[in-house]
C-alpha positions in Angstrom: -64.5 42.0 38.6 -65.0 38.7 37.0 -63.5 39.3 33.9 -60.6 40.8 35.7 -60.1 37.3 37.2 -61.1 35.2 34.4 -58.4 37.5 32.3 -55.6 36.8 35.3 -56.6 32.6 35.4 -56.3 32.5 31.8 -52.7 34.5 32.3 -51.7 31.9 34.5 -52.6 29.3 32.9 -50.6 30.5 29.5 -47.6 30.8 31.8 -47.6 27.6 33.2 -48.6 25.8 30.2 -44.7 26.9 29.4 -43.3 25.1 32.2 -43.4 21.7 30.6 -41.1 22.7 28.3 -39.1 25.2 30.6 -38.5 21.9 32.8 -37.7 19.6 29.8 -34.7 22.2 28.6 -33.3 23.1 32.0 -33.0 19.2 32.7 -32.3 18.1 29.1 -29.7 20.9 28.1 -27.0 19.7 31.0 -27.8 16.4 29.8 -27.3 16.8 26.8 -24.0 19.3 27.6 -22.4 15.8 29.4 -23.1 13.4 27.4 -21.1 14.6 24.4 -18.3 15.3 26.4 -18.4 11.4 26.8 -18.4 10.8 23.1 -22.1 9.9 23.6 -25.0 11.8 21.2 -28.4 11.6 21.2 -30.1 9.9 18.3 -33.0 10.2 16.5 -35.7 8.1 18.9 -34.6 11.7 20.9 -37.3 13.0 18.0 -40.0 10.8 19.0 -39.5 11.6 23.0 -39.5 15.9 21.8 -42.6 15.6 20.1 -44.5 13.2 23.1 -43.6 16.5 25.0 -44.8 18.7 22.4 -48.2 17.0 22.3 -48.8 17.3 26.2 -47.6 21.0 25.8 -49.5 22.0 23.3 -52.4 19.5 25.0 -52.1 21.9 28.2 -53.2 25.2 26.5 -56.6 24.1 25.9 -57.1 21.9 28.8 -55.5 23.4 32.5 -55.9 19.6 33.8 -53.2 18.6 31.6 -50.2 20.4 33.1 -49.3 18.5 35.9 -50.1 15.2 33.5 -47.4 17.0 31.3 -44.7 17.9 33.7 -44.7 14.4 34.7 -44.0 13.2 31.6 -41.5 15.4 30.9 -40.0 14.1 34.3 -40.0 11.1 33.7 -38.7 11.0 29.8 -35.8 13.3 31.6 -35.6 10.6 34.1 -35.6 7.4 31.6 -32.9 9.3 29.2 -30.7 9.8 32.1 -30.9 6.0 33.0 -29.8 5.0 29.5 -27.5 7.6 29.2 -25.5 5.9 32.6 -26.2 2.2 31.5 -24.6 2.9 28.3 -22.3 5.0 30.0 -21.3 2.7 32.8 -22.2 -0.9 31.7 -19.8 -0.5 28.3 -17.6 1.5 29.4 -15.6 -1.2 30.1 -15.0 -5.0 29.1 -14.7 -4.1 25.4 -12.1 -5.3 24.1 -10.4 -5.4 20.4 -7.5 -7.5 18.6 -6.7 -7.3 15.3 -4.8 -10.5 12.9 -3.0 -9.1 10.3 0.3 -10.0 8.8 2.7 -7.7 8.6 4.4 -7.8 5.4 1.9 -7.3 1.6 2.5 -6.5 -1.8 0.9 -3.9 -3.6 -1.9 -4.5 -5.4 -2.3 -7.9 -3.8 -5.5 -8.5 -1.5 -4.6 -9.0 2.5 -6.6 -10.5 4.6 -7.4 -9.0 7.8 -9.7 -10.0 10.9 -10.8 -8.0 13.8 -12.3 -9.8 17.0 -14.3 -8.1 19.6 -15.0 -9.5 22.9 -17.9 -8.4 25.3 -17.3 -8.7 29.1 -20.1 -6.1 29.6 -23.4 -6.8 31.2 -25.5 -5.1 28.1 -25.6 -6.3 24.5 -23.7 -4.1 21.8 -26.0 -3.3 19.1 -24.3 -1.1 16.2 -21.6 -1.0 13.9 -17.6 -1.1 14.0 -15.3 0.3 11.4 -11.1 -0.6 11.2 -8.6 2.0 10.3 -8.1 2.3 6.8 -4.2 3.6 5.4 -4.1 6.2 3.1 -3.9 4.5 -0.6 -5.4 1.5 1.1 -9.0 0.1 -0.4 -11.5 -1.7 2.2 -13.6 -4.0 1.5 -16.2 -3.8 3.3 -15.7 -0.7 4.7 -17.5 -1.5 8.0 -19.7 -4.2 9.6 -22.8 -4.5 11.4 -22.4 -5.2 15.5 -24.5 -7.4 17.3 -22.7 -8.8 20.6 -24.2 -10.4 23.6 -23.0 -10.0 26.5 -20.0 -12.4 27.5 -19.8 -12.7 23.6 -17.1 -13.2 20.8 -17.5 -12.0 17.4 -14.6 -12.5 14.4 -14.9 -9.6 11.7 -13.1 -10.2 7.9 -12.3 -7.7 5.3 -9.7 -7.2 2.8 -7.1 -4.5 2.5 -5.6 -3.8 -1.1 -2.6 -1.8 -1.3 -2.2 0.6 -3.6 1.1 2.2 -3.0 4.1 1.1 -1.5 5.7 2.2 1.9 5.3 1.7 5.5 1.8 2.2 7.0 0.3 2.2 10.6 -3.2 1.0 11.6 -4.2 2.9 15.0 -7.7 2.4 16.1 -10.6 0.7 15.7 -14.1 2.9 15.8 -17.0 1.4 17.4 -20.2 2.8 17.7 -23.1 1.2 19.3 -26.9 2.2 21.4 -27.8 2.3 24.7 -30.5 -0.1 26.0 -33.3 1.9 25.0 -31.9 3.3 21.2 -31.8 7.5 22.9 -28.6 7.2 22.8 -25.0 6.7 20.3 -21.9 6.2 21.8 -18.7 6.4 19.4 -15.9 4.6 20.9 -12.4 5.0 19.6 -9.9 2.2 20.7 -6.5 2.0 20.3 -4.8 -0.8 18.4 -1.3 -0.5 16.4 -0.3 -2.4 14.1 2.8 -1.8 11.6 2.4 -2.7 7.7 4.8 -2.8 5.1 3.8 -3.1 2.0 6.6 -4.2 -0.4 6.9 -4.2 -4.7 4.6 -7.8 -6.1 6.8 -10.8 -5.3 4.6 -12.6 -7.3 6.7 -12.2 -10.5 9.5 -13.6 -8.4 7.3 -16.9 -7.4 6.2 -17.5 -11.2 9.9 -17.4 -12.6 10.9 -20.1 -10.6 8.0 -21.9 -11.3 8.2 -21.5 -15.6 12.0 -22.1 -15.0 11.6 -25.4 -13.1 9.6 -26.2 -15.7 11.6 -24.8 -18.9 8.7 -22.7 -19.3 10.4 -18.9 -19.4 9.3 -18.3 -23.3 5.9 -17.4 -21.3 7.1 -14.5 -19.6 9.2 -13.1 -22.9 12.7 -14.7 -21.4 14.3 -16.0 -24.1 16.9 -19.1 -23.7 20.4 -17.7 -24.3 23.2 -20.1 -25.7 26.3 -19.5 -23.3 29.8 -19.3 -25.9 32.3 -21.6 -24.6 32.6 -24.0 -21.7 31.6 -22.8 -18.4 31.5 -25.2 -16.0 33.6 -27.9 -14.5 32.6 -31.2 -12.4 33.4 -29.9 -8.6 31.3 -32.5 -6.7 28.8 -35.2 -6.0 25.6 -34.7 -3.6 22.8 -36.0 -3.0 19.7 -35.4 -6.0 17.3 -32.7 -4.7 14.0 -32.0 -6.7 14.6 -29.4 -8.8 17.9 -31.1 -10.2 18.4 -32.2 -13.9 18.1 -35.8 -14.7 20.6 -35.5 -17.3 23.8 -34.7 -14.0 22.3 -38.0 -12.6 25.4 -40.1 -12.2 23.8 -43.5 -12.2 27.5 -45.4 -11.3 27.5 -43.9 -8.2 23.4 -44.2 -7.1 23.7 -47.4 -7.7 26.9 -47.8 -5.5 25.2 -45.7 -2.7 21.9 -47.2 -3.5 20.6 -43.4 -3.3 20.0 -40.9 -6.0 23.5 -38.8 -7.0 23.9 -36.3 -9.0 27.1 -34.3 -10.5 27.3 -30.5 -9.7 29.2 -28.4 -11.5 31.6 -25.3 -10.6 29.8 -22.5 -12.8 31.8 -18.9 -13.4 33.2 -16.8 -10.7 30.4 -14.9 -9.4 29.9 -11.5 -10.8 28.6 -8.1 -9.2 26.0 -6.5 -10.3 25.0 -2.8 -9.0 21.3 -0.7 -9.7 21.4 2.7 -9.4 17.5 3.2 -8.7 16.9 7.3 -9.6 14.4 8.8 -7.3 14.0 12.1 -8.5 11.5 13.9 -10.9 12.1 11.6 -13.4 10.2 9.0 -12.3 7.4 11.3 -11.3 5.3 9.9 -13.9 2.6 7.4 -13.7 1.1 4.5 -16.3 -1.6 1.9 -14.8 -1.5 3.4 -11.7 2.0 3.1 -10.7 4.7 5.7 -10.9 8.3 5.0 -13.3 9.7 4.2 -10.3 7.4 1.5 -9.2 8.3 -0.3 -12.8 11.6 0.2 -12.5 11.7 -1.5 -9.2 9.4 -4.2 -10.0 11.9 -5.4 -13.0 15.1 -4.5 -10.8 14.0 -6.8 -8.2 13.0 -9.6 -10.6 16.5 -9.1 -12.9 18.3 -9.1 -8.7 16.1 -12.8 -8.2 17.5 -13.7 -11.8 21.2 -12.9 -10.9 21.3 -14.5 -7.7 19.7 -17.2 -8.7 22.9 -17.1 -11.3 25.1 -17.1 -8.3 26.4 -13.7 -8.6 26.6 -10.7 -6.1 24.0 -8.0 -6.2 23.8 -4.8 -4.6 21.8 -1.1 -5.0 22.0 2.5 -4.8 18.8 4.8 -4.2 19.6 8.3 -4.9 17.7 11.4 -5.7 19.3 14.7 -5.0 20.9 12.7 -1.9 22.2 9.0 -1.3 18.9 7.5 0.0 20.1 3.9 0.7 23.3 1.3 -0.4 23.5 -1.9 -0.2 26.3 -3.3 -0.9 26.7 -6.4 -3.0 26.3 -9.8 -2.1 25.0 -13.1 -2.8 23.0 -15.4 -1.4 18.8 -15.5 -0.4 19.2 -13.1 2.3 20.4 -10.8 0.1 17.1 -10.7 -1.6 15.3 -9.5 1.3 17.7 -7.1 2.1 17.0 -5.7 -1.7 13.4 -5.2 -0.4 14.3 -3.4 2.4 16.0 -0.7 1.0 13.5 0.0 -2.4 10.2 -0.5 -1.0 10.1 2.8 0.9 11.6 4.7 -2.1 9.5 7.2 -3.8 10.0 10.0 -6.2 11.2 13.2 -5.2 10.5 16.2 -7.1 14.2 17.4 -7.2 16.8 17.2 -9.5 18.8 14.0 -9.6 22.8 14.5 -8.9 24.2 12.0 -10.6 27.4 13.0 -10.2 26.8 12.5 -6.1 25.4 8.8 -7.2 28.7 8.0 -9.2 30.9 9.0 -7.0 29.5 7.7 -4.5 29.8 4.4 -6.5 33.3 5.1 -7.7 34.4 5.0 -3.7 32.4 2.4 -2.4 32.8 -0.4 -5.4 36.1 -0.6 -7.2 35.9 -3.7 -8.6 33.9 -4.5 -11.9 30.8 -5.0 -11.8 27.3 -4.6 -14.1 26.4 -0.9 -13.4 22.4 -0.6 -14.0 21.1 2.7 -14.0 16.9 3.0 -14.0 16.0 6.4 -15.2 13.9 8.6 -17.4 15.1 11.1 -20.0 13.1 14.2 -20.6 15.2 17.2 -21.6 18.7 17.7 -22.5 20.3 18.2 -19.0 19.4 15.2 -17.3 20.0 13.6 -21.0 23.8 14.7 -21.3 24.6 13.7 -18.0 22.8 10.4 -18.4 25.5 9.7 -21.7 28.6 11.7 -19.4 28.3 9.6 -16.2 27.6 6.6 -18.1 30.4 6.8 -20.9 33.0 7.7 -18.3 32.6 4.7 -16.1 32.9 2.1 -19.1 36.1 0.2 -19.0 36.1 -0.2 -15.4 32.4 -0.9 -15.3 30.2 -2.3 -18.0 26.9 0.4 -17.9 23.8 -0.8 -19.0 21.3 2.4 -19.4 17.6 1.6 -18.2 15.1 3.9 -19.7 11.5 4.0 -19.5 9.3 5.3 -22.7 6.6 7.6 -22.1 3.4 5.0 -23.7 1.2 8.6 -24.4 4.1 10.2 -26.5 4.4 6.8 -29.2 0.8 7.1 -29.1 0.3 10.3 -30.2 3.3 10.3 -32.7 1.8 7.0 -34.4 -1.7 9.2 -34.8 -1.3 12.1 -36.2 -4.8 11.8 -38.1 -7.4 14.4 -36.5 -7.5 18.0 -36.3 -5.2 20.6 -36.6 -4.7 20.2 -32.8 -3.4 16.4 -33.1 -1.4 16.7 -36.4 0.6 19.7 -34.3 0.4 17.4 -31.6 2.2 13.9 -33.3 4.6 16.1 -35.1 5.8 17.4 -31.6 6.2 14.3 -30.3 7.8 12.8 -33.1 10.5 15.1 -33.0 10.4 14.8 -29.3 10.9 10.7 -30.0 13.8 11.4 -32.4 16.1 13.5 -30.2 15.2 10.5 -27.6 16.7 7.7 -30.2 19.8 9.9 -30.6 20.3 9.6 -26.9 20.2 6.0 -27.4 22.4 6.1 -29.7 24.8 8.1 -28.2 25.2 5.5 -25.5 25.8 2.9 -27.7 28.1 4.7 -29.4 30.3 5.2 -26.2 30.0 1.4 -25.3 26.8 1.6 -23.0 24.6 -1.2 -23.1 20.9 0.1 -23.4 17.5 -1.1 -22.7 14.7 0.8 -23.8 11.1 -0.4 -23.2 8.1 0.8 -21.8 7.4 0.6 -18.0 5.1 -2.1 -18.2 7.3 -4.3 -20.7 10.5 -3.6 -18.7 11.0 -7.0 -17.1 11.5 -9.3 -19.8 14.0 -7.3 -21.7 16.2 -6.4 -19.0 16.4 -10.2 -17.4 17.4 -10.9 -21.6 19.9 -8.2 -21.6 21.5 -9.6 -18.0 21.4 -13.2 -19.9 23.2 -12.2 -22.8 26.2 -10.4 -20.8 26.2 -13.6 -18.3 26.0 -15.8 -22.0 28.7 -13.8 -23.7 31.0 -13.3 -21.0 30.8 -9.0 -21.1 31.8 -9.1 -17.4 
């Protein structure tokens, strides 16, 4: 009879020394269930409460006493987790607030500075971390930063973004992530913040020319000075002296008549047109430092565009790939520059075949009158090759063409090394012969009166601001 009831006490007692834990799931499990449909996950001081829980648990199977000692402690962890899950809840759910200072125009490559600032109207301090959006082809740095913000509290973050492709990007949200009073809790907080970013070709080239040509400095660069043949210019007017003026037009008669600095301007040539046709197809699928042909190619188009209307001549360009991307049509002026770098900097290469004979005759009815045709492009097999020479021959005598095309730096290398193994000698002698039905592309335009720059992608600029100097010097237009 005894051991019958000792056996039935001990049964009891093994059943109930479960219902610490029974209660700690039924009231954690909802708990849980709710607080990550707010964004809000446990963390890992959730660890240290379990294993308090454990302990009385495990505490209750060898001593009966225990299990009302344990069941209150389950309770009340329950009951604390709860609180900090609504003051974390509650309290910063609102009176967070996020702006972002960033400008809205960068160059690629080039660092931009950008600054979040977080303000705190909560009545809880924000201990964790907050992370900025991030663009695709964008790199951070840092990538986050560590939050600490009392309440009623401002904080300023910096980091820089660095572009590494051109285009138009958008930054959307901001992620913060911070704990509740007590560290059982994480709540991820996603808040949206827009902001547009453009990221155009680097000006900086554009910024240094003027500098080493105020300063007859070009030779730096690789422009060489070109001697103009024949007279050019005729005296037109007197104005005032500005700073970038040569001394040498100082007329000192009439300063010292006005008592104020004068200087002679002179009527240069009737302003010309010059027109890129910017090809956007597979051509310029290729990449070298990191940048695709048609990055190059834009880069120096832009900088020979600065150089001509600078000149005082008209400028205007033609994106095209399979289809007429963008024209604008020529013009002088500053503002015409910026409307350059509207039309390019969202251009990218399409694999598709090119149709040049949509680009010229598209050309052919929208610009009648002579002008500087500049076509960027890549030659890789005898297709795109014989309509390159076609297009451009036909159009010479009412246009002067000037061919633009990029050489591939891995195929000189390899024909200039042919020393090795088999592998490599069958390897240079590929692309040497590759190289020499290139060069009698070349010389195909110039044979049909196209004028032809050829120069690798990264040595573009220089040569084709020379060539546009020597037309401008020997009157071509």
């Amino acid at each position: 009879m005894n051991g019958a009831m000792q056996g039935v006490t001990q049964e009891q007692v093994s059943q109930y020394s479960q219902l610490p834990w029974l209660t700690l799931l039924v009231l954690c499990l909802p708990l849980i269930l709710v607080s990550r449909r707010l964004k809000i996950y446990p963390t890992i001081w959730w660890v240290l409460v379990l294993l308090v829980s454990m302990a009385a648990s495990v505490a209750t199977i060898f001593q009966s006493s225990f299990l009302v000692i344990a069941a209150v402690l389950d309770l009340s962890l329950v009951g604390i987790a709860t609180v900090d899950l609504l003051l974390v809840y509650l309290y910063a759910n609102r009176g967070i607030s996020v702006t972002r200072s960033i400008a809205r125009t960068c160059s690629l490559g080039v660092p931009l500075d950008s600054e979040l600032t977080i303000e705190n109207r909560s009545s809880m301090t924000l201990n964790g971390r907050v992370r900025d959006d991030v663009p695709e082809f964008f790199e951070c740095s840092p990538t986050e930063h560590q939050l600490r913000l009392p309440p009623m509290g401002r904080l300023t973050l910096a980091r820089k973004l660095t572009p590494g492709k051109r285009g138009a990007f958008e930054l959307e949200s901001v992620y913060l992530q911070f704990y509740s009073p007590l560290k059982l809790w994480n709540r991820q907080l996603c808040l949206p913040l827009q902001n547009r970013l453009n990221v155009y070709p680097d000006m900086k080239q554009l910024s240094d020319y003027a500098l080493l040509a105020r300063t007859n400095r070009l030779s730096l660069i690789g422009v060489r000075k070109t001697r103009r043949v024949g007279q050019d210019s005729e005296f037109e007017r007197l104005r005032d002296y500005s700073r970038d003026d040569n001394y040498r037009h100082m007329d000192w008669r009439s300063t010292a008549r006005r008592r104020k600095l004068t200087v002679r301007q002179f009527q240069n040539d009737q302003s010309q047109r010059v027109i890129f046709l910017l090809d956007c197809g597979r051509m310029m699928t290729n990449e070298r430092d990191g940048y695709t042909l048609l990055d190059h190619a834009l880069n120096s188009i832009l900088m020979m565009a600065y150089v001509a209307l600078s000149q005082g001549d008209s400028v205007g360009m033609l994106c095209f790939s399979d289809t007429i991307h963008s024209y604008i049509p020529p013009r002088g002026g500053k503002s015409q520059m910026n409307r350059l770098i509207q039309a390019g900097f969202d251009q990218f290469p399409r694999l598709v075949e090119s149709r040049y004979d949509q680009a010229f005759l598209y050309l052919s009815t929208h610009c009648k009158r002579r002008s500087l045709v500049v076509l960027a492009t890549n030659v890789i097999d005898e297709v795109n090759a014989a309509a390159v020479v076609d297009y451009m021959g036909n159009i010479n005598g009412q246009h002067l063409p000037l061919g633009v095309l990029l050489r591939d730096r891995e195929m000189f290398d390899a024909a200039d090394n042919p020393d090795g193994d088999d592998f490599k000698m069958y390897r240079a002698a590929a692309a040497a012969d590759i190289l020499l039905w290139r060069d009698q592309v070349v010389k195909d335009l110039t044979h049909r009166g196209v004028l032809v720059v050829d120069a690798f992608p990264d040595e573009l600029t220089a040569p084709l601001v020379n060539q546009y100097l020597e037309v401008k010097a020997k009157h071509l237009l």
